[in-house]
mmCIF file of the C-alpha atoms, coordinates in Angstrom:
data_MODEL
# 
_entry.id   MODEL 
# 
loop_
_atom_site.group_PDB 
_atom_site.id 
_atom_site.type_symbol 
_atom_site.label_atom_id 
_atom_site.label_alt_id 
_atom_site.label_comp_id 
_atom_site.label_asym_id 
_atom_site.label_entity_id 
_atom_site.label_seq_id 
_atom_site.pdbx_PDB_ins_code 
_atom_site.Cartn_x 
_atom_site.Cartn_y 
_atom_site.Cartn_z 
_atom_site.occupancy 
_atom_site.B_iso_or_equiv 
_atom_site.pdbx_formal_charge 
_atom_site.auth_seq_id 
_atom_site.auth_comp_id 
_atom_site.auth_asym_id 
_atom_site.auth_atom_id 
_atom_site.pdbx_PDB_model_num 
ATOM 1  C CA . UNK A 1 1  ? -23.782 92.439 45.453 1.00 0.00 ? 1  UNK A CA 1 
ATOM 2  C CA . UNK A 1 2  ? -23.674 88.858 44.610 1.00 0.00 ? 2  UNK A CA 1 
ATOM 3  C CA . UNK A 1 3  ? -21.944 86.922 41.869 1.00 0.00 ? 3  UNK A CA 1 
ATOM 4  C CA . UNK A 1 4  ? -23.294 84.244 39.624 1.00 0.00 ? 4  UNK A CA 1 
ATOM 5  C CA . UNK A 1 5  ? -21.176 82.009 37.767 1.00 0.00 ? 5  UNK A CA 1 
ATOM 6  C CA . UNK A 1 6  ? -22.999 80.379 34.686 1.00 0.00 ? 6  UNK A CA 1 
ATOM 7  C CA . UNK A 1 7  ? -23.032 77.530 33.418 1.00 0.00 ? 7  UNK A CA 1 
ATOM 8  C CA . UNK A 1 8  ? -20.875 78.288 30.508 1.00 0.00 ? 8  UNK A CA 1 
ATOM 9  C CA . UNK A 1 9  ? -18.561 80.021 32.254 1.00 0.00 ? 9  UNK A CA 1 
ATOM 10 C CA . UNK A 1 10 ? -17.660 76.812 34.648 1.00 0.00 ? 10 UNK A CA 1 
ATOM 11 C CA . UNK A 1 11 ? -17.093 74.976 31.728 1.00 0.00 ? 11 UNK A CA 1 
ATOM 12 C CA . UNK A 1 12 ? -14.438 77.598 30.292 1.00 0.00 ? 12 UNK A CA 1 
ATOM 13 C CA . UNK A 1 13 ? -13.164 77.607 33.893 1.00 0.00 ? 13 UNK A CA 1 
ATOM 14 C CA . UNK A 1 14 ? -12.920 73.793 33.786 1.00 0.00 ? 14 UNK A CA 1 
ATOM 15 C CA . UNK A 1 15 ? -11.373 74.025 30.362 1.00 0.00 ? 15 UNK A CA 1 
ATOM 16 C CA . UNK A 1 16 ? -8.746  76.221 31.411 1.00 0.00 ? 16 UNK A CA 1 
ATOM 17 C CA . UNK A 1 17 ? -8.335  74.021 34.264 1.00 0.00 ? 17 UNK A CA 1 
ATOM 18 C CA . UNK A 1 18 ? -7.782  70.583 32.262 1.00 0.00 ? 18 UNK A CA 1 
ATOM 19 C CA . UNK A 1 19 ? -5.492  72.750 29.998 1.00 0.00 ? 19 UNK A CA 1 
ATOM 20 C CA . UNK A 1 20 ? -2.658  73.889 32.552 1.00 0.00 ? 20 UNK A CA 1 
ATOM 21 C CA . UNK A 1 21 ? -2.947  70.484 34.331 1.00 0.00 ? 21 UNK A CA 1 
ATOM 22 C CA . UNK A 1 22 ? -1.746  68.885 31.292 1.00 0.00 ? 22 UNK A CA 1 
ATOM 23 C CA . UNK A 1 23 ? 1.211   71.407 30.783 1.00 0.00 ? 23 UNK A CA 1 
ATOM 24 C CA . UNK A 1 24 ? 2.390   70.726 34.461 1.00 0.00 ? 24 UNK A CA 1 
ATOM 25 C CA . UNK A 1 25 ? 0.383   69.476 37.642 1.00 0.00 ? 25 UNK A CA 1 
ATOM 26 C CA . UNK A 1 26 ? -0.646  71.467 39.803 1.00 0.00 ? 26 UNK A CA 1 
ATOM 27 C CA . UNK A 1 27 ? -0.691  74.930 37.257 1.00 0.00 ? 27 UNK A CA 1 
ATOM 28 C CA . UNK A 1 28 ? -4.595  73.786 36.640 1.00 0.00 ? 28 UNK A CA 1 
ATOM 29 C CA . UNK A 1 29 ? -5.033  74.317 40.491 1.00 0.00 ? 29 UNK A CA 1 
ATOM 30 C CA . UNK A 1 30 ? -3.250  77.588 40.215 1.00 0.00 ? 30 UNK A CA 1 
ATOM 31 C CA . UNK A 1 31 ? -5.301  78.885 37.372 1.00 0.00 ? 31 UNK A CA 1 
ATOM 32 C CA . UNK A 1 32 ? -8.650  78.451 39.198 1.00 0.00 ? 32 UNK A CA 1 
ATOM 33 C CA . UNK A 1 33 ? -7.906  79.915 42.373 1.00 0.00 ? 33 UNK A CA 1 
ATOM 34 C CA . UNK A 1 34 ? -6.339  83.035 40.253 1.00 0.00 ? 34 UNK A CA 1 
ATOM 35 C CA . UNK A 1 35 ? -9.296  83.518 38.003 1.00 0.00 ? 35 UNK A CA 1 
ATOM 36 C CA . UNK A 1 36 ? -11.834 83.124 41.480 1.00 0.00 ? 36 UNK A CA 1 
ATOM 37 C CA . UNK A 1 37 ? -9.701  85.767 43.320 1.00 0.00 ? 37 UNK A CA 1 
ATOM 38 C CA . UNK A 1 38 ? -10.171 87.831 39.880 1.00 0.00 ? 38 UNK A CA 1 
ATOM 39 C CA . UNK A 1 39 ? -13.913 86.963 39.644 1.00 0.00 ? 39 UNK A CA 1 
ATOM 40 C CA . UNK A 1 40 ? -14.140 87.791 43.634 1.00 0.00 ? 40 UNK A CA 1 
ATOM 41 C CA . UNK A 1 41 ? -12.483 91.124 42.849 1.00 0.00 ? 41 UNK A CA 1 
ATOM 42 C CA . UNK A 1 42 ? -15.904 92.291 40.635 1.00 0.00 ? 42 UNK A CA 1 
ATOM 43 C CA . UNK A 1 43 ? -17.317 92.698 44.453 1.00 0.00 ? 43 UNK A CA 1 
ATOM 44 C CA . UNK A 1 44 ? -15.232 95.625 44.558 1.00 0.00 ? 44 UNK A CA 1 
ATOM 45 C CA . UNK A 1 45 ? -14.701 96.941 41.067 1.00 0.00 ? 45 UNK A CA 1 
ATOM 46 C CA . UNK A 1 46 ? -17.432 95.545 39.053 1.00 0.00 ? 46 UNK A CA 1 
ATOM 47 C CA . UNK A 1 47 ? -18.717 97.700 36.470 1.00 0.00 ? 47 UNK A CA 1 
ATOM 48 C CA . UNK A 1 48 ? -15.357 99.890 35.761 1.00 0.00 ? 48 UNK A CA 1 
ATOM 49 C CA . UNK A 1 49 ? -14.330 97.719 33.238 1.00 0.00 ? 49 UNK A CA 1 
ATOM 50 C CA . UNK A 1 50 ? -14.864 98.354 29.439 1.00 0.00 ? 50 UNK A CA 1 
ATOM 51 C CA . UNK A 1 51 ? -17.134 96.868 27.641 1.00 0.00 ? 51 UNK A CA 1 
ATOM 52 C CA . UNK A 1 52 ? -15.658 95.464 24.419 1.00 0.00 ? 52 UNK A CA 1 
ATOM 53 C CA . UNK A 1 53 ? -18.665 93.371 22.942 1.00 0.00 ? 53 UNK A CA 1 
ATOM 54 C CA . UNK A 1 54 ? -22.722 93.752 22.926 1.00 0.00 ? 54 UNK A CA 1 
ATOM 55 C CA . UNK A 1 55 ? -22.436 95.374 26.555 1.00 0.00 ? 55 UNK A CA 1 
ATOM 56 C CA . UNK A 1 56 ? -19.993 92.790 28.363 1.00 0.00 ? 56 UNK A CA 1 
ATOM 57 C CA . UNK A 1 57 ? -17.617 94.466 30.803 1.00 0.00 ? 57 UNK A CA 1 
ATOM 58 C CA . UNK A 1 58 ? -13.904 92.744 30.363 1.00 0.00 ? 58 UNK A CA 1 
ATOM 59 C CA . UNK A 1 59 ? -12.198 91.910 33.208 1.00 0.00 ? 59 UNK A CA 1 
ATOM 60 C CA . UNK A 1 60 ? -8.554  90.779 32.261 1.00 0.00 ? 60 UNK A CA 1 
ATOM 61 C CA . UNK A 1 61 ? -7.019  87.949 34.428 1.00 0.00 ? 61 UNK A CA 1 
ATOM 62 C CA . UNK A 1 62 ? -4.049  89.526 36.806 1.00 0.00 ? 62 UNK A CA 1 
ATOM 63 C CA . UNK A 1 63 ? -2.051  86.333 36.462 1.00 0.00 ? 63 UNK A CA 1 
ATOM 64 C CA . UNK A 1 64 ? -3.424  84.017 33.275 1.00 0.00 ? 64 UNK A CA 1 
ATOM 65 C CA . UNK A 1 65 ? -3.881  85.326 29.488 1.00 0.00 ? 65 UNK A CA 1 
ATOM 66 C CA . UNK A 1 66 ? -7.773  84.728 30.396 1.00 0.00 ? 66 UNK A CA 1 
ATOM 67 C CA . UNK A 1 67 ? -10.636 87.462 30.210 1.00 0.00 ? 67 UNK A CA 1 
ATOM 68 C CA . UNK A 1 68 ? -13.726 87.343 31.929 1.00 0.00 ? 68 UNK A CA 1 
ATOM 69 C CA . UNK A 1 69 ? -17.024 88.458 30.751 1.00 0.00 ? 69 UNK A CA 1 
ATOM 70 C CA . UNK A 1 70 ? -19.634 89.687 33.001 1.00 0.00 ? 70 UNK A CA 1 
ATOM 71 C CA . UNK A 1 71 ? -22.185 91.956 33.489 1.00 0.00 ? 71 UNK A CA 1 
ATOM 72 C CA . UNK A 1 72 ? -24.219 93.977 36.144 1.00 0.00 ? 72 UNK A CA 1 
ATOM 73 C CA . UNK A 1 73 ? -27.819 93.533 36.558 1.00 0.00 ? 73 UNK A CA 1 
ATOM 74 C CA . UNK A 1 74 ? -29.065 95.512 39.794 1.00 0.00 ? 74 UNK A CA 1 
ATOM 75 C CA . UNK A 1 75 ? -27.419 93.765 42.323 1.00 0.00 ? 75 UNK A CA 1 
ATOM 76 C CA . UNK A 1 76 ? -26.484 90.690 41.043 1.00 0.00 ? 76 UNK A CA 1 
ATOM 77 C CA . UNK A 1 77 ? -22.781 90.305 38.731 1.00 0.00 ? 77 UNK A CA 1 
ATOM 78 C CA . UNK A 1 78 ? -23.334 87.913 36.323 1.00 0.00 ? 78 UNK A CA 1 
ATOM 79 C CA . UNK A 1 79 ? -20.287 85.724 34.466 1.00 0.00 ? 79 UNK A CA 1 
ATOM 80 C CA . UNK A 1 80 ? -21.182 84.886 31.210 1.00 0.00 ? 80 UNK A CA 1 
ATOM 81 C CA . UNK A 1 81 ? -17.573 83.706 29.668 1.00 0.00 ? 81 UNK A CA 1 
ATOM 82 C CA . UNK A 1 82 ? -14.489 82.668 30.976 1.00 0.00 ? 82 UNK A CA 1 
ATOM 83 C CA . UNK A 1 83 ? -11.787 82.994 27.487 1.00 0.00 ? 83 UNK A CA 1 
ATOM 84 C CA . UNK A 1 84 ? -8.438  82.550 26.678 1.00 0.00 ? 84 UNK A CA 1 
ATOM 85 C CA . UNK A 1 85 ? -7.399  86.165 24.992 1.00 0.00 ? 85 UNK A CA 1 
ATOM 86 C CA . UNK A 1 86 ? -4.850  83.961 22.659 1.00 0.00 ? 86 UNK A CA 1 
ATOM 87 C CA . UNK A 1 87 ? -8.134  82.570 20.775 1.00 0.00 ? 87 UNK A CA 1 
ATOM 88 C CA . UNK A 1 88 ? -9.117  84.241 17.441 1.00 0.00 ? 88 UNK A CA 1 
ATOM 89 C CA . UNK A 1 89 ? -11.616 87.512 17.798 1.00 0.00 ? 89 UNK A CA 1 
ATOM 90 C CA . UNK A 1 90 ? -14.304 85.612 16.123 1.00 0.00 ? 90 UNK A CA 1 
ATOM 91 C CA . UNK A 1 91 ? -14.541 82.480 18.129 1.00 0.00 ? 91 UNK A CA 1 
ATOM 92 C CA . UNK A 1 92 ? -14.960 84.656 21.171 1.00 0.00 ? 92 UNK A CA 1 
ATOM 93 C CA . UNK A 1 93 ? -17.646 87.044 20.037 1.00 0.00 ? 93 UNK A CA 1 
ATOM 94 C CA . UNK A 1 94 ? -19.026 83.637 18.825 1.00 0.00 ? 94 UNK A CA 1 
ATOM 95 C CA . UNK A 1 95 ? -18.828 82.380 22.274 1.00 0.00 ? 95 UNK A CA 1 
ATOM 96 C CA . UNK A 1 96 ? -20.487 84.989 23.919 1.00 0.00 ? 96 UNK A CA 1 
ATOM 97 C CA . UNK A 1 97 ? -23.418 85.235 21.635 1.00 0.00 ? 97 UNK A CA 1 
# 
């Protein structure tokens, strides 16, 4: 299996990122390399997660109120979204379209 990060979803990651590092630095830091070891976890477990919205699976973050969208295409996991769960229902089925 292989994951693939797109484009959109390094830009919620980088969000994210910018976000905690404001709050306090070095939290940004912390946020990515939780989210990667949750994103590196679909090697394992992909595919076990619901799937909540036009055929996403849902991974929710271990450590940050973050979900990640993905989904499995033969042997290849693809990220589509990288979300804060706090944002309205809308804006992230928005997002993901």
């Amino acid at each position: 299996m292989k994951i693939r990060i797109l484009d959109r979803a390094e830009e919620d990651l980088l969000h994210g990122y910018h976000f905690y590092e404001e709050q306090e630095i070095g939290i940004g830091s912390y946020f990515l390399s939780n989210l990667y070891a949750d994103i590196e976890s679909l090697l394992s477990y992909a595919g076990i997660h619901p799937k909540t919205y036009k055929g996403y699976h849902r991974l929710l973050s271990n450590r940050f109120p973050y979900a990640v969208y993905y989904t499995v295409e033969g042997e290849e996991i693809r990220i589509y979204a990288v979300v804060d769960c706090r944002r309205d229902p809308s804006w992230i089925e928005g997002h993901l379209e």
